[in-house]
VMD Tcl script that draws the C-alpha trace (Angstrom):
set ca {
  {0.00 0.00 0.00}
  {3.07 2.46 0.26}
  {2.85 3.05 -3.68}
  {-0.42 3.53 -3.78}
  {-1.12 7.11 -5.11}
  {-4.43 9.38 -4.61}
  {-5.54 10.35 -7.62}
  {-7.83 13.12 -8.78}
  {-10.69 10.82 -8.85}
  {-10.50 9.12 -5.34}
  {-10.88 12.57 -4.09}
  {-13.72 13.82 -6.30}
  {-15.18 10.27 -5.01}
  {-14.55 11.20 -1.52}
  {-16.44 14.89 -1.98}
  {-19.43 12.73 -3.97}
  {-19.83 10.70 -0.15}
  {-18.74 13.07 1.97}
  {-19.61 16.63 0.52}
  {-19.50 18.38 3.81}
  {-16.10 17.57 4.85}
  {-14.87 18.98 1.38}
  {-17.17 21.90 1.18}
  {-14.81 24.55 3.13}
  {-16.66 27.67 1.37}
  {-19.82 26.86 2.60}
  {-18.49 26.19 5.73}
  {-16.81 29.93 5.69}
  {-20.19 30.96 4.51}
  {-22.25 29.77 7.19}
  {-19.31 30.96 9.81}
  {-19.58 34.40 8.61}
  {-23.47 34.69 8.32}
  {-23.55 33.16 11.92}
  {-20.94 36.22 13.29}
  {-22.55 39.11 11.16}
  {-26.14 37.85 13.09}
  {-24.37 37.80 16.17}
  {-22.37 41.30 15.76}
  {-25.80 42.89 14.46}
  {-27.81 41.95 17.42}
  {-25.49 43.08 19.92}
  {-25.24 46.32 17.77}
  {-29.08 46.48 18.01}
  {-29.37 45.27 21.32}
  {-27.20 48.11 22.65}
  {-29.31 50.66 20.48}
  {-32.57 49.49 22.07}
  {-31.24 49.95 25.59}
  {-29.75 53.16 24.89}
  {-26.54 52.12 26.74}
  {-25.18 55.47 25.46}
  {-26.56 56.54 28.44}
  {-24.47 55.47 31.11}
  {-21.89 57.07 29.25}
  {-23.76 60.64 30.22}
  {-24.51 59.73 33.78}
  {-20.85 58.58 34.23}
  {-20.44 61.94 36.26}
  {-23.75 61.22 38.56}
  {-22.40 57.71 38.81}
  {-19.22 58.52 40.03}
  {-20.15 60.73 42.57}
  {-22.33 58.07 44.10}
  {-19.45 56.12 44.32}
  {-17.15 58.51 45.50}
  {-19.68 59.04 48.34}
  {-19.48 55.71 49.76}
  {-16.19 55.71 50.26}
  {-15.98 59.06 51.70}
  {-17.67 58.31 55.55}
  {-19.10 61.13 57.86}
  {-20.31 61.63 60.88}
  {-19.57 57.83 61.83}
  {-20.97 58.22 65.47}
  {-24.77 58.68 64.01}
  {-24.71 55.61 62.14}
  {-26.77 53.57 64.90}
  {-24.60 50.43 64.81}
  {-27.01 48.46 67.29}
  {-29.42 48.79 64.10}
  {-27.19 48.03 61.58}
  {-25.66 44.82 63.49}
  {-29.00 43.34 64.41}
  {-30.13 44.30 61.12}
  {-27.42 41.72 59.86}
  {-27.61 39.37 62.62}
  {-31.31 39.43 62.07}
  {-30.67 38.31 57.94}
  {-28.34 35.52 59.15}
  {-31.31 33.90 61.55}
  {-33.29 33.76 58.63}
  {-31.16 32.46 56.34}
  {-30.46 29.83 58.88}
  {-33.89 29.28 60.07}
  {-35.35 29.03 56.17}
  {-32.70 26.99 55.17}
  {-32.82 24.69 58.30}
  {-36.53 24.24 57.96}
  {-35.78 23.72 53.52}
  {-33.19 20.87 54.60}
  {-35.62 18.80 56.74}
  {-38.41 19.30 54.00}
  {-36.28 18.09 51.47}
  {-35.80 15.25 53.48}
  {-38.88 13.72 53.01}
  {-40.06 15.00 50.12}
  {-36.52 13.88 48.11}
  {-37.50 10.24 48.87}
  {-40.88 10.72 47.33}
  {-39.58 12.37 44.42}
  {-36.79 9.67 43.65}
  {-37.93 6.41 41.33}
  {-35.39 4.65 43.18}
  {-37.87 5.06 46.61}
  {-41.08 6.02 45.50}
  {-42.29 2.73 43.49}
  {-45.34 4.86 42.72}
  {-45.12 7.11 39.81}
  {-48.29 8.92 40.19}
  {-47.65 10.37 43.70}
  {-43.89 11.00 42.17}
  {-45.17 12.94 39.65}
  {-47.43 14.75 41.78}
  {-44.37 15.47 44.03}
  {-41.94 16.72 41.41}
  {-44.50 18.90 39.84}
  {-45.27 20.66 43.56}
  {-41.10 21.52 43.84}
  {-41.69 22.65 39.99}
  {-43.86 25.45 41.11}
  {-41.76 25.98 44.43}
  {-38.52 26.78 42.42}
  {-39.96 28.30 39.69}
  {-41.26 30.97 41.29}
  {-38.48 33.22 41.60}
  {-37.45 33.99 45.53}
  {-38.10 37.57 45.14}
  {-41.98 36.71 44.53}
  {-42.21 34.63 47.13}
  {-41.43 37.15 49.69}
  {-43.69 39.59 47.98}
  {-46.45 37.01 48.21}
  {-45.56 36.53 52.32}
  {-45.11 40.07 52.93}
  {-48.46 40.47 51.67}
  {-49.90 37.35 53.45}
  {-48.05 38.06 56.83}
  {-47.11 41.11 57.28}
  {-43.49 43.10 57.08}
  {-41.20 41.70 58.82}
  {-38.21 38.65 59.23}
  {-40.99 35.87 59.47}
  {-42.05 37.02 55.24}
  {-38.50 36.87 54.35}
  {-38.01 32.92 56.17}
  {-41.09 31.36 54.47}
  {-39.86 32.86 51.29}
  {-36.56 31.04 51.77}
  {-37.98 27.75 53.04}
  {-40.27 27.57 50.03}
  {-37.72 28.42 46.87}
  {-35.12 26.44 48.88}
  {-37.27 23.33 49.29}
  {-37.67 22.88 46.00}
  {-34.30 23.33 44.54}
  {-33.15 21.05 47.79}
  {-35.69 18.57 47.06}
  {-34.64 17.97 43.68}
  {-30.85 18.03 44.55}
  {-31.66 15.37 47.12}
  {-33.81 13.13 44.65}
  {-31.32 12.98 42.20}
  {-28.63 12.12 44.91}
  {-31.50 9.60 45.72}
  {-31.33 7.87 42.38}
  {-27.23 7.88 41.86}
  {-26.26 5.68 44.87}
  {-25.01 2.10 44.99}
  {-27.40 -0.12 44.66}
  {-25.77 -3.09 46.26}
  {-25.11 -1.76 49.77}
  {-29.32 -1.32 49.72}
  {-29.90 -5.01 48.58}
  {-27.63 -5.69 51.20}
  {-29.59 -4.54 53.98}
  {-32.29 -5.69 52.43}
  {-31.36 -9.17 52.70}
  {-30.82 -8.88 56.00}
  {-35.00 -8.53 56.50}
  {-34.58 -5.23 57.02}
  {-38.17 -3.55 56.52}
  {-38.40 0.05 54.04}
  {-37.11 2.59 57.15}
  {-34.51 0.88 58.21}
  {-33.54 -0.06 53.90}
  {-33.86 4.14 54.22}
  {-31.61 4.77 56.87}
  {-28.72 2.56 56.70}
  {-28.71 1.54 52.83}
  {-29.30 5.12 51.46}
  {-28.84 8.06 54.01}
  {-24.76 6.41 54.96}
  {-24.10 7.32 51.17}
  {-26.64 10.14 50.16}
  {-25.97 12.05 53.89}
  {-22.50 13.88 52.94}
  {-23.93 15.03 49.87}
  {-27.00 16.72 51.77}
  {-25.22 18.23 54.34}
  {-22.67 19.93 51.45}
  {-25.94 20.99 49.56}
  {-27.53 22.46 52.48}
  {-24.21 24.11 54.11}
  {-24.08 25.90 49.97}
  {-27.60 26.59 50.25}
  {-27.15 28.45 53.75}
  {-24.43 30.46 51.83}
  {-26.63 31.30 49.39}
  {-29.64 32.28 51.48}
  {-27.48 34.72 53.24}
  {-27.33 36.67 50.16}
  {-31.05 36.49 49.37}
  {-32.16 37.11 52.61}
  {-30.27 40.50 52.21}
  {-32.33 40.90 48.65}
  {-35.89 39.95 50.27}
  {-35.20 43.05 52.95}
  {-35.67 45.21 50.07}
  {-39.09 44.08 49.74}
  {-39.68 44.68 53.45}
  {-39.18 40.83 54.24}
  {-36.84 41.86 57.03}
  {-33.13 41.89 57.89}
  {-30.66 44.19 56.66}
  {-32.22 44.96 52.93}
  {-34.25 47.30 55.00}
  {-31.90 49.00 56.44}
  {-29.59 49.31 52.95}
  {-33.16 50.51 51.53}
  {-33.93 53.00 54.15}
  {-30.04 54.44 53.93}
  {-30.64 54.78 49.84}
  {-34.07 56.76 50.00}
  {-31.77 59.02 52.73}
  {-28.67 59.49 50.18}
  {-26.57 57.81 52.96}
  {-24.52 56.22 50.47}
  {-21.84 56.12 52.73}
  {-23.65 53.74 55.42}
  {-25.25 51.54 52.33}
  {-21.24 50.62 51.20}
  {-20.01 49.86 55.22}
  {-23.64 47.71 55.60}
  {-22.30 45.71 52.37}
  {-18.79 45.34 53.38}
  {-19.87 43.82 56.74}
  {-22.79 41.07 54.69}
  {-19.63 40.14 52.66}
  {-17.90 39.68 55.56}
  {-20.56 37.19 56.90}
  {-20.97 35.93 53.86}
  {-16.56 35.02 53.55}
  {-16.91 33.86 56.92}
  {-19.98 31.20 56.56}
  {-17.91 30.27 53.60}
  {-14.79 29.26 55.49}
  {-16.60 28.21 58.40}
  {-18.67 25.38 55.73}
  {-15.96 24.35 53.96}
  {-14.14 23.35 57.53}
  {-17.36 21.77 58.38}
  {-17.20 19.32 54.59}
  {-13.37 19.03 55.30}
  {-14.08 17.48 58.87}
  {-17.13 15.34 58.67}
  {-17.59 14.77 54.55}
  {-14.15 14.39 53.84}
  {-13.77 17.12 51.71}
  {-9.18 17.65 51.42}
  {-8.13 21.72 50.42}
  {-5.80 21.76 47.95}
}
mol new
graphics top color blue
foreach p $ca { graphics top sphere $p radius 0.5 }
foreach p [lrange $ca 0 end-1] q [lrange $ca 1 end] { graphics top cylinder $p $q radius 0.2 }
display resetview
């Protein structure tokens, strides 16, 4: 085969059977028509939104953030709000997230085929956490804020429901991805359908829900702070109340110290999966 030469018609062959591997124009074609659509609705997209505009409120913009970074009159900023404000956020993260975890619990097994043997209250399940996550977070609290009042108790029902869904699902799926063996094991021992649950599947699904929830925590932290804007509680309400005053000053040291908590639940968690998941820092 080492003599063998390609002629001209092996390769006209070769187009004939395999025309798009040979057609490099059209290829260039399609590249080019796919960038120009691209280009052009970015062009457009930035006309619509008139993002020239930013451009002539670059001065106002500036200013705004030259102001919170220029403090005054530190002594009036009522610290005992602004800390309980912030300690108030992190109970509610906790407590919605806490109360999400146990939820998910039980409603993971009866959204998982691999422990709900009955697809019609599955399906019923999984389409419940559909609505629960779908509606945005935001909503929810609206929707308690109207129900209950203003107040912390709006902002932890909104973060129980949108967390129980996503936390549900999470857990189902870690449900339905375990080993089955170590199950049939206990099973063979006569073990009856709790005690299957608790030492076939929770030993190898529980490091996985405890990382999910600790990330979940992290994350309600942050959205607890967002739901205070919509007078769910916590310190949103105070970064709210500082904005309508122009005390843009206060609104950047109330941030600083949530990102604080925020890097500090981080660390804290991941110490927490390094000690009792296993979890090794690189």
């Amino acid at each position: 085969m080492s003599g063998y030469t390609v002629t001209r018609a092996d390769i006209d062959a070769l187009k004939l059977v395999h025309p798009d591997v040979f057609d490099v124009r059209r290829k260039r074609a399609i590249l080019a028509i796919v960038w120009a659509v691209v280009i052009g609705y970015v062009a457009i997209s930035l006309w619509y939104f008139d993002v020239g505009r930013f451009l002539n409120a670059s001065d106002r913009a500036w200013r705004l953030i030259s102001a919170m970074f220029v403090w005054k009159d530190i002594e009036t900023w009522q610290f005992a709000n602004i800390y309980g404000a912030i300690a108030q956020t992190l109970a509610m993260a906790f407590l919605g997230t806490f109360m999400a975890s146990v939820a998910a619990l039980f409603l993971g097994f009866l959204a998982a085929r691999t422990t709900m043997p009955f697809p019609f209250v599955r399906q019923i399940v999984r389409r419940i956490l559909d609505v629960f996550r779908g509606v945005d977070q935001l909503i929810w609290g609206l929707v308690f804020v109207r129900a209950v009042g203003l107040g912390p108790l709006a902002g932890v029902l909104a973060i129980f429901i949108s967390d129980t869904g996503t936390l549900s699902k999470l857990y189902s799926e870690a449900l339905e991805n375990i080993d089955r063996k170590q199950v049939e094991g206990v099973r063979a021992t006569g073990a009856g359908p709790i005690k299957v649950m608790r030492y076939g599947y929770l030993p190898q699904v529980l490091p996985v829900f405890i990382s999910q929830s600790l990330y979940f925590f992290e994350s309600s932290t942050r959205s607890a702070t967002i739901l205070g804007l919509v007078g769910a509680g916590g310190v949103g309400m105070i970064i709210i109340e500082r904005f309508r005053a122009n005390l843009f000053d206060q609104v950047a040291f109330v941030v600083i110290n949530v990102l604080i908590c925020v890097f500090a639940i981080d660390w804290v968690s991941k110490k927490i999966r390094e000690r009792y998941i296993g979890e090794q820092s690189h």
